[in-house]
C-alpha positions in Angstrom: 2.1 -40.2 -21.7 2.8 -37.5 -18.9 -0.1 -35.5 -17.9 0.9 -31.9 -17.4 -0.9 -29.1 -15.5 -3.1 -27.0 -17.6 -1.6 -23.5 -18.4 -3.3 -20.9 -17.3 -3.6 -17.8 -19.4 -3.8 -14.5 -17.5 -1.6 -11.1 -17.7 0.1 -10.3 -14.3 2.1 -7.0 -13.4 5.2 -8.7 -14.6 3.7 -8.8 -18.2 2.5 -5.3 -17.5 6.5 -4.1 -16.9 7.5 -5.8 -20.2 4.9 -4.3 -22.7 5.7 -0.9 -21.2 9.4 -1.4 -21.6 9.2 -2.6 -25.3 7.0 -0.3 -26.1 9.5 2.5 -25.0 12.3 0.3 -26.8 9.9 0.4 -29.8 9.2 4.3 -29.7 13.0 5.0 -29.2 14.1 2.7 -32.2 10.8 4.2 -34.4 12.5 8.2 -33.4 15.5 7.3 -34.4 14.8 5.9 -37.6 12.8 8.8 -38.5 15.9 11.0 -38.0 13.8 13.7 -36.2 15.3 16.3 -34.3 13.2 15.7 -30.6 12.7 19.7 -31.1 10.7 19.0 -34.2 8.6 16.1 -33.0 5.4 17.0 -33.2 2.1 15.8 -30.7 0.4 13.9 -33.6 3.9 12.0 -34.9 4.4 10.8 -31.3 0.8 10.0 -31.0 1.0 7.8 -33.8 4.5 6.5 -33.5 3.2 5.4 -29.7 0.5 3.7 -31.2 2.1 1.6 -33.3 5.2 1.0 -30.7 2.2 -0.6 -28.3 0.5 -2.4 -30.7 3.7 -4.0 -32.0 5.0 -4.7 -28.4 1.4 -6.7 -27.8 2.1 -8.7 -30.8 5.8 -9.4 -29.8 5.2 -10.3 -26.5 2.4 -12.9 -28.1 0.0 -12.2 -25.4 -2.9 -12.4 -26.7 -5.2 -12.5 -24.0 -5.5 -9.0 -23.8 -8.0 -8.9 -26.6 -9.9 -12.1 -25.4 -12.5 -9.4 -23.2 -13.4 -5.8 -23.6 -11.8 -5.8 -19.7 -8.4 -6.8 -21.1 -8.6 -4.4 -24.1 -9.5 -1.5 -21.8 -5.8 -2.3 -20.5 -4.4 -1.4 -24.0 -6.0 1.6 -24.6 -4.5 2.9 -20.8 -0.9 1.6 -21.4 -1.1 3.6 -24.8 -2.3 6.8 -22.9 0.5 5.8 -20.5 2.8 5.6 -22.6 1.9 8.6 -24.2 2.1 10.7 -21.6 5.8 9.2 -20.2 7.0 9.8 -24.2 5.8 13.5 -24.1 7.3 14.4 -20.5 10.2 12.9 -21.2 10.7 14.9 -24.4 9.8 17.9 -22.7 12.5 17.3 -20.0 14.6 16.6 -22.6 14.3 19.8 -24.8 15.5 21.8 -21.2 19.1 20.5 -21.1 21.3 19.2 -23.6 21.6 15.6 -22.9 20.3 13.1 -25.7 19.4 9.6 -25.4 22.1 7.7 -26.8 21.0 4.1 -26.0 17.8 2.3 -24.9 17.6 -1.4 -23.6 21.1 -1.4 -23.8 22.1 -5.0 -22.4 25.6 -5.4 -20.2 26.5 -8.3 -18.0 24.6 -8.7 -15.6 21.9 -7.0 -16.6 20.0 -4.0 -19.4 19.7 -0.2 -18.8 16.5 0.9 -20.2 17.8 4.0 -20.6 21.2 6.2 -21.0 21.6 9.8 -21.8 24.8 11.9 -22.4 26.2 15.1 -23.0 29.5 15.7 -25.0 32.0 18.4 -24.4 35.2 18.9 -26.0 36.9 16.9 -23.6 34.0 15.6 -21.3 31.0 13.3 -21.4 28.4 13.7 -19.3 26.0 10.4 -18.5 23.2 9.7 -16.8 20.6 6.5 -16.5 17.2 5.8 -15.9 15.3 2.8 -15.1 11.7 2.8 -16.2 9.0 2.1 -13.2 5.6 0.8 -13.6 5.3 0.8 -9.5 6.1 3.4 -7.0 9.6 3.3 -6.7 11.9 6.0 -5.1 15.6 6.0 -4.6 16.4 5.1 -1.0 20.3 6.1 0.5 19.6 3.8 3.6 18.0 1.3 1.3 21.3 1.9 -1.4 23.9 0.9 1.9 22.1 -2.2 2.9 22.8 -3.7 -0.8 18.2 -3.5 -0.8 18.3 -0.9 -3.8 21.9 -1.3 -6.2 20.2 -1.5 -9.6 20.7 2.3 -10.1 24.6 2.3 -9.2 25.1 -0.8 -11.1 23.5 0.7 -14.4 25.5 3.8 -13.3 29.2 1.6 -13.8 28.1 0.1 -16.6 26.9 3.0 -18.5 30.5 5.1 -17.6 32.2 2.0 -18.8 30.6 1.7 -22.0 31.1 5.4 -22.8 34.9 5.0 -21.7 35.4 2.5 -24.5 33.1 4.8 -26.9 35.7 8.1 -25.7 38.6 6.7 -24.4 40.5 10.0 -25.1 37.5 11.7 -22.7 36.5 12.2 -19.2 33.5 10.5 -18.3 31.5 11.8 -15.8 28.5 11.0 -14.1 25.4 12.9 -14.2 22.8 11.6 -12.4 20.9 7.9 -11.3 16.9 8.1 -11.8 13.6 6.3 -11.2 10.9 6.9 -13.8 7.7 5.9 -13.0 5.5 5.7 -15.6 2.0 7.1 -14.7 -0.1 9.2 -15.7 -1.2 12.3 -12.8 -4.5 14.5 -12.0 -3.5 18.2 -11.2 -5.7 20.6 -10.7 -5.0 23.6 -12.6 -6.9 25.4 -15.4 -4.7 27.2 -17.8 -2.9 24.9 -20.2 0.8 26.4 -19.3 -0.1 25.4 -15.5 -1.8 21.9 -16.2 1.2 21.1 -18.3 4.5 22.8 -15.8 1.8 20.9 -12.8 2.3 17.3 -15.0 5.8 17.8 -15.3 6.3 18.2 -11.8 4.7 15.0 -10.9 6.6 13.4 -13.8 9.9 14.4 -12.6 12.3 11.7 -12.3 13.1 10.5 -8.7 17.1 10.0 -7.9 20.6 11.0 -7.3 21.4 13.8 -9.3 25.4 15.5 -9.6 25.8 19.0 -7.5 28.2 20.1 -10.2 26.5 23.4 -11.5 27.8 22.7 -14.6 26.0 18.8 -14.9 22.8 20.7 -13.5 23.2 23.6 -16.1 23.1 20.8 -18.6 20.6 19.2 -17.3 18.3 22.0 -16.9 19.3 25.1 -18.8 16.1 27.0 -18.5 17.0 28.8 -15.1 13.8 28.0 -12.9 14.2 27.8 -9.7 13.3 24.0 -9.5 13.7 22.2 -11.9 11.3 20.1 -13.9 13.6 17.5 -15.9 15.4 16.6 -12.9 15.2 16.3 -8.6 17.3 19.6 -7.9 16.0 23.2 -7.0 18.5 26.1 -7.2 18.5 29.2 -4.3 18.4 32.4 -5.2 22.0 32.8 -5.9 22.4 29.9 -8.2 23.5 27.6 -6.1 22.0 24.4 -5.3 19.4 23.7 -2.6 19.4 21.8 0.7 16.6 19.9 -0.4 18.4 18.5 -3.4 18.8 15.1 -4.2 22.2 15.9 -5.0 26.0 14.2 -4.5 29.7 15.4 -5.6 31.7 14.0 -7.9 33.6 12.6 -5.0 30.8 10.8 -3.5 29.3 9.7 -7.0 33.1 7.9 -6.9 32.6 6.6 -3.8 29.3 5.5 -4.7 30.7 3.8 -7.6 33.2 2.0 -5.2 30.9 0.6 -2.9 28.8 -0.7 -5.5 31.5 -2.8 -6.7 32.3 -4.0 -3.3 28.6 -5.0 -2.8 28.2 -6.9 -5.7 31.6 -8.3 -5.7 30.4 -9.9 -1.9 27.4 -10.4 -3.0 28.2 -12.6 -5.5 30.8 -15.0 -3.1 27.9 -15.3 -0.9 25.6 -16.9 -3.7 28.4 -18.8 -5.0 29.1 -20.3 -1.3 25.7 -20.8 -1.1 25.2 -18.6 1.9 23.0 -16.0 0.3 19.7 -15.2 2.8 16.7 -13.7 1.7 15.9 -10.1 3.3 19.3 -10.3 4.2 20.1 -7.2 6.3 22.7 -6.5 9.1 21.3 -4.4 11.5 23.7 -1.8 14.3 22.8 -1.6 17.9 21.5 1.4 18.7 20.9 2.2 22.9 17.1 2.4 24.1 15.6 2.3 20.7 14.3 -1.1 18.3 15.1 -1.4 14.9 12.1 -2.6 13.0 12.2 -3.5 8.8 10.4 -1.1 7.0 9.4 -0.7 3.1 12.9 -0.3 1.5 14.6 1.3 4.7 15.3 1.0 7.6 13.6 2.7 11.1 14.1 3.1 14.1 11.7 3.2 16.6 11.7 4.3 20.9 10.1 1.8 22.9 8.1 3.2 25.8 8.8 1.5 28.8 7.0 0.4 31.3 3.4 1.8 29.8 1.0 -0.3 28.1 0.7 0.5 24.5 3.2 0.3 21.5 4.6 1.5 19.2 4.5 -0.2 15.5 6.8 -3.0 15.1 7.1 -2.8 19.2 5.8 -5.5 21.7 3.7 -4.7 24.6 5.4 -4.3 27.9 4.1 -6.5 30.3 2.7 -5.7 33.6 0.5 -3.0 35.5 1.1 0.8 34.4 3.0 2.7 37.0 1.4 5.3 38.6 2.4 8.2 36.6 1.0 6.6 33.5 -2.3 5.9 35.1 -4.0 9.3 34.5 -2.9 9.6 30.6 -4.7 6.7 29.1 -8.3 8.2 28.0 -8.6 6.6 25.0 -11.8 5.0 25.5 -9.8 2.0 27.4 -9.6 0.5 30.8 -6.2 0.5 32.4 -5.5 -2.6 33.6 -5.6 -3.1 37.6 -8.4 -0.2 38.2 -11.8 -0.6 38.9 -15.2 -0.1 36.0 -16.4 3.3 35.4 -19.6 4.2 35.9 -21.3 3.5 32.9 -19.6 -0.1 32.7 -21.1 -0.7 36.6 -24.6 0.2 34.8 -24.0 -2.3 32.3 -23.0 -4.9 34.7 -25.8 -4.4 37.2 -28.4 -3.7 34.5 -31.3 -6.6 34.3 -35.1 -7.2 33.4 -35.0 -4.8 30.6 -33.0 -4.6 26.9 -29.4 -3.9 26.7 -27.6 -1.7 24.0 -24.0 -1.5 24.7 -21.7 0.8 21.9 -18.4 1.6 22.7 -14.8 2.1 20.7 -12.7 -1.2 19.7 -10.5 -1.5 22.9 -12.5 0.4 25.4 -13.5 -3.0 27.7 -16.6 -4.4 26.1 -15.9 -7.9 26.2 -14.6 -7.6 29.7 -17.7 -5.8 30.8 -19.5 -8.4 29.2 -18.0 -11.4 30.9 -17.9 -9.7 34.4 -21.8 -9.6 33.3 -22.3 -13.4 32.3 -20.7 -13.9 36.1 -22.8 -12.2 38.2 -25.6 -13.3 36.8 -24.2 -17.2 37.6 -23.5 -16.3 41.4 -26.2 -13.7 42.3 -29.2 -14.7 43.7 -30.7 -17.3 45.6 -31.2 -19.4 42.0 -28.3 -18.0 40.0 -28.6 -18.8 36.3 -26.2 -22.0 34.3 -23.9 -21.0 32.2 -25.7 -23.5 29.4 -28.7 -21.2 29.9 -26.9 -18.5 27.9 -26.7 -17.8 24.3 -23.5 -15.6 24.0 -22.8 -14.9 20.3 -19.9 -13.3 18.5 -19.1 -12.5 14.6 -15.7 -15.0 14.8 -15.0 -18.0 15.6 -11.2 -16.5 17.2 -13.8 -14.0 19.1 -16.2 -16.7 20.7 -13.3 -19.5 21.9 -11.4 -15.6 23.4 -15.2 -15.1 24.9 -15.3 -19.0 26.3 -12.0 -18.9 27.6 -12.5 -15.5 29.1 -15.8 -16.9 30.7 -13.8 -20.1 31.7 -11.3 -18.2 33.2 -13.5 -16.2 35.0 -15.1 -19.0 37.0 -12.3 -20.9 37.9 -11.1 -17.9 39.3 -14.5 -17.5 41.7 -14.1 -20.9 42.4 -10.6 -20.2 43.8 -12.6 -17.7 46.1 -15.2 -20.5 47.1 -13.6 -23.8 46.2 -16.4 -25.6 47.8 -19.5 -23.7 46.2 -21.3 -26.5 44.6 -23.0 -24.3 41.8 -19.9 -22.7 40.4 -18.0 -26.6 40.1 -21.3 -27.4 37.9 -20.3 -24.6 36.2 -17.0 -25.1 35.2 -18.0 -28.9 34.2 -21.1 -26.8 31.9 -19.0 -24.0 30.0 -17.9 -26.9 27.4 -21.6 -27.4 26.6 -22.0 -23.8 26.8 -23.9 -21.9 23.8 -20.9 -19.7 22.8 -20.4 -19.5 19.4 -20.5 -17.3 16.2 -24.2 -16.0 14.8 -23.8 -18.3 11.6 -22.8 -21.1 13.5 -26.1 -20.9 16.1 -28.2 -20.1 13.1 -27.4 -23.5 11.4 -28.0 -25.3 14.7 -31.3 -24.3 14.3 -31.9 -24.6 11.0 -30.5 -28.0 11.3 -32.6 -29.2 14.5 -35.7 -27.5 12.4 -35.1 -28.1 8.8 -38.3 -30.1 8.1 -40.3 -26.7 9.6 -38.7 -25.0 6.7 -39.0 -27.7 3.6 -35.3 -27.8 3.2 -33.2 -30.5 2.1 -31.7 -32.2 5.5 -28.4 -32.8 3.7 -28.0 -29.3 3.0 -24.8 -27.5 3.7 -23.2 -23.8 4.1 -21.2 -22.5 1.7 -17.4 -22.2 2.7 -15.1 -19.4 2.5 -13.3 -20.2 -0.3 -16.6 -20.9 -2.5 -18.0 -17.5 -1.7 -15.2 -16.0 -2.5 -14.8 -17.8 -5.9 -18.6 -17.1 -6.4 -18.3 -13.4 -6.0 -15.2 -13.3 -8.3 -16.7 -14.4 -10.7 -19.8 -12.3 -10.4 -17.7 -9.4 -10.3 -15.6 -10.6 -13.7 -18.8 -10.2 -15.2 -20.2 -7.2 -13.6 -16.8 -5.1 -14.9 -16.9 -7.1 -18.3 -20.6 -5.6 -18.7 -19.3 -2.3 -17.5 -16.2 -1.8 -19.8 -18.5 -3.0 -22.8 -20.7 -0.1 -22.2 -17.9 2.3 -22.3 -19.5 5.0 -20.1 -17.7 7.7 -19.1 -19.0 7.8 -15.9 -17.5 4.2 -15.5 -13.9 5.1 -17.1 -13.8 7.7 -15.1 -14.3 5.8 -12.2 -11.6 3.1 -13.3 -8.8 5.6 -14.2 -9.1 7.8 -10.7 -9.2 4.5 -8.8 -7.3 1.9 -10.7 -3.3 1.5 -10.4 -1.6 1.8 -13.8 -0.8 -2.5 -13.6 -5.1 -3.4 -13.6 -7.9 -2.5 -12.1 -7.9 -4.8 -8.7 -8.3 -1.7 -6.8 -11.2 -1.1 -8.5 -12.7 -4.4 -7.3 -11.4 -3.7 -3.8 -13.2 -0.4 -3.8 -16.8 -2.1 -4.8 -16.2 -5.1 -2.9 -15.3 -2.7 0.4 -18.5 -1.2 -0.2 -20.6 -4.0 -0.8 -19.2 -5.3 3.0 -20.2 -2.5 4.3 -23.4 -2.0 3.0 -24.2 -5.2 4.3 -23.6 -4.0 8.1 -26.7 -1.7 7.4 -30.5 -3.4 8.0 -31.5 -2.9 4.5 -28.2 -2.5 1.9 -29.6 -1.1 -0.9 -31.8 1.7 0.1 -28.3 3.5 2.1 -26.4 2.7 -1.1 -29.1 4.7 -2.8 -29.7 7.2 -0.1 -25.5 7.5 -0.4 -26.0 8.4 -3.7 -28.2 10.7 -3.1 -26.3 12.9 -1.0 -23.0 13.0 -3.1 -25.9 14.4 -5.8 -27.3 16.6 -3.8 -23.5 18.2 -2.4 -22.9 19.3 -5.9 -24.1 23.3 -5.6 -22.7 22.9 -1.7 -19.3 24.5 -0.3 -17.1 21.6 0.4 -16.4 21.9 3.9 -20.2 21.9 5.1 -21.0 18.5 3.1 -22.0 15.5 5.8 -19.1 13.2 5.2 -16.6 15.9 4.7 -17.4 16.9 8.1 -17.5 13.2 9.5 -14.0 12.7 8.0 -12.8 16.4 9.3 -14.2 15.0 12.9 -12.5 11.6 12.4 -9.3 13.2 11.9 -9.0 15.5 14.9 -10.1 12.6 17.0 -7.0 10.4 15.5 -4.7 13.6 15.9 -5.7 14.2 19.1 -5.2 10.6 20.3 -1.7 10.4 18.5 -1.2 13.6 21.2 -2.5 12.0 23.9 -0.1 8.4 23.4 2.9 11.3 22.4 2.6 12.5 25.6 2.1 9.2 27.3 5.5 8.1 25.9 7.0 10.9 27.0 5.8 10.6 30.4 7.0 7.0 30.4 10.4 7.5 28.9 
């Protein structure tokens, strides 16, 4: 007898993908049976026949933990509005051009199209395929040429080939590739014409689309100016716009080709077993870095000789030259000049309590150390460096503070190699009270335990039970919440929840519950928080606190991104 690892039931965005697809499969199979004219479909059929095409994809898919908690049920009811709303846009996209859908989950090898769509002339057909997206997905050119993004092409061959066999005496001709992502979108309009044109907008597939004006008349035949079934927007004289997502015939053909070629070398690299993952080749382009990004790829100007970066960029080493020396005023100290005036204050500062606030980067540490230092060598009876309590909130930022500290002495020691007090020093700093504020805490709980009626064989709790322990507070906590039903809670979940689950919502709380924390007494700012967004309701928008807090925290982020702009282009 073999013991075997316990399977764990849960539902993962994968499982997500797979209900929505066969409940589209489902609701396509369902219309067609019912021999319905898409014209004549009317809001309460589809609502119905949606219904039923989700509860019979559940039962097919035999994932049944979605009804185990009123959590997991809350996900049906959203992939039915979902779906819902992805069945009625796409009918209404449909009902402007004159393609019909001719095939759904249509399997081919190598792969299956969830969706193909054609328009027959006398002696042409017109085709065009779209992949269903639970995700953000858009169609990506640079992204298409590394061999990153080839579904769409792919489907794109095997949908003209399969119409060639079904019309052999026809021209086929491709329409257009496209991304559907399946969501469901806040506008903010009022009248019910606007709310709906507003959805559409946001539901418009995302692609490659055919500049032939008479594809685009049959894919949109209702003459606005951009369209709303498809990624195209027409000028005022008909003709298509710059801003188009839009190819010729002759590049959809060379499209076609390079698709083949791709896959074709694609698959002698798997078969030699030299496949990579990530695999990308990569062209040398003079004074600039290329840097991966999400499905393309970038490329980004180093600054020279300067001492920030840009993302994906290493720091160049070294002191600024002079010309960059005036530019940084960030709130940082360029390296090789001397301490302002207020960090001199801080340094000489004594016999009194010492606040110190300043910006992430702006020297505080340093200021700190150069402190710790002088108050070692001044004096006729300079302090010991195991005399100090120096406490951080990491354990990486007190063994930087140590070293920095370290560092520091050794290099006063290089000044006075035969000072007798700074060589005790050196031998001290590895007794030296420099730690994190849990970790001095303990120490004294530890050396005082029996002060307190503790346990001495207690311990703290480590990372990874804290985290388990608030997971599993927070399971409950949303599983109390969704059994309520509130509105004010749904509403909450379906402006800040992804279409796949709700993690962001347990980000968003969990976020808040950190921070609240930083505050000396959590709960009465949560409170006093709530207060405020109650009292902004009868308020103009801009003059509300944390409006203007974020309007101020902008213009000091654009005006820094100014400032290292023209940094750059003084070190370029």
């Amino acid at each position: 007898m073999r013991l075997r690892e316990r399977q764990e039931y849960e539902f993962k965005p994968l499982d997500w993908g797979n209900l929505f697809h066969r409940a589209m499969e489902h609701f396509a199979r369902k219309a067609e049976i019912l021999s319905v004219p898409v014209t004549e479909i009317t809001d309460e059929m589809r609502r119905n026949l949606v219904e039923e095409s989700v509860e019979e994809s559940i039962v097919d898919y035999e994932n049944t933990i979605l009804y185990s908690t009123k959590r997991r049920e809350y996900l049906i009811t959203r992939m039915k509005r979902l779906v819902d709303r992805t069945v009625w846009a796409l009918l209404r996209q449909q009902k402007m051009g004159d393609f019909i859908q001719t095939g759904t989950e249509v399997c081919f090898d190598g792969g299956k199209i969830d969706r193909i769509d054609t328009c027959e002339e006398e002696n042409q057909v017109y085709v065009k395929v779209t992949d269903y997206k639970t995700g953000s997905k858009a169609f990506d050119m640079t992204a298409f040429y590394y061999g990153l993004q080839l579904q769409l092409a792919v489907y794109l061959n095997a949908a003209l080939e399969l119409e060639k066999k079904k019309h052999p005496n026809k021209e086929i001709i491709p329409a257009g590739i496209f991304y559907y992502q399946m969501k469901d979108p806040m506008v903010e309009k009022t009248e019910e014409d606007q709310v709906q044109d507003a959805l559409l907008k946001e539901l418009r597939p995302d692609g490659l689309v055919s500049s032939d004006p008479e594809v685009l008349n049959h894919l949109d035949h209702t003459g606005t100016r951009s369209s709303l079934a498809a990624p195209f927007a027409r000028n005022k004289d008909g003709s298509i716009s710059k801003t188009s997502r839009a190819a010729s015939r002759k590049e959809f053909e060379l499209l076609s080709s390079y698709t083949r070629k791709k896959t074709g070398q694609l698959k002698e690299e798997i078969l030699e077993g030299n496949a990579k993952k990530d695999r990308m080749s990569w062209e040398r382009v003079p004074g600039a870095t290329i840097v991966r990004t999400t499905g393309s790829v970038g490329l980004t100007r180093k600054s020279r000789g300067c001492g920030i970066s840009e993302p994906g960029i290493t720091e160049a080493g070294g002191d600024l030259p002079p010309d960059c020396q005036g530019a940084f005023r960030m709130g940082r100290r360029v390296r090789g000049m001397g301490w302002t005036t207020e960090q001199e204050q801080v340094i000489a500062a004594r016999n009194c309590n010492l606040l110190v606030s300043a910006a992430a980067g702006s020297g505080k540490t340093a200021v700190l150390v150069e402190r710790i230092i002088t108050r070692l060598i001044e004096g006729e009876d300079p302090l010991n460096v195991d005399q100090l309590l120096v406490v951080t909130f990491t354990e990486a930022a007190a063994a930087e503070m140590k070293e920095r500290i370290r560092g520091a002495i050794e290099k006063k020691l290089e000044e006075e190699p035969e000072n007798i007090h700074l060589q005790r020093q050196a031998t001290l700093i590895h007794h030296a009270r420099i730690t994190t504020i849990h970790s001095f805490c303990l120490s004294v709980v530890r050396d005082y335990f029996h002060t307190i009626d503790l346990e001495p064989g207690f311990r703290t709790m480590e990372e990874g039970e804290r985290k388990l322990l608030m997971q599993e507070v927070m399971e409950e906590l949303l599983e109390e919440e969704y059994r309520k039903g509130e509105a004010s809670f749904t509403d909450f979940v379906e402006m800040a929840a992804t279409g796949r689950d709700d993690r962001k919502v347990e980000e968003l709380i969990l976020n808040l519950y950190e921070f609240s924390r930083s505050n000396p007494d959590p709960e009465t700012w949560l409170c006093d928080s709530i207060q405020s967004y109650e009292e902004a309701e009868n308020q103009p928008w801009d003059s509300l606190p944390f409006v203007k807090l974020a309007l101020e925290q902008t213009w000091a982020s654009l005006e820094d991104l100014e400032r290292v702009s023209r940094l750059c282009e003084v070190c370029l």
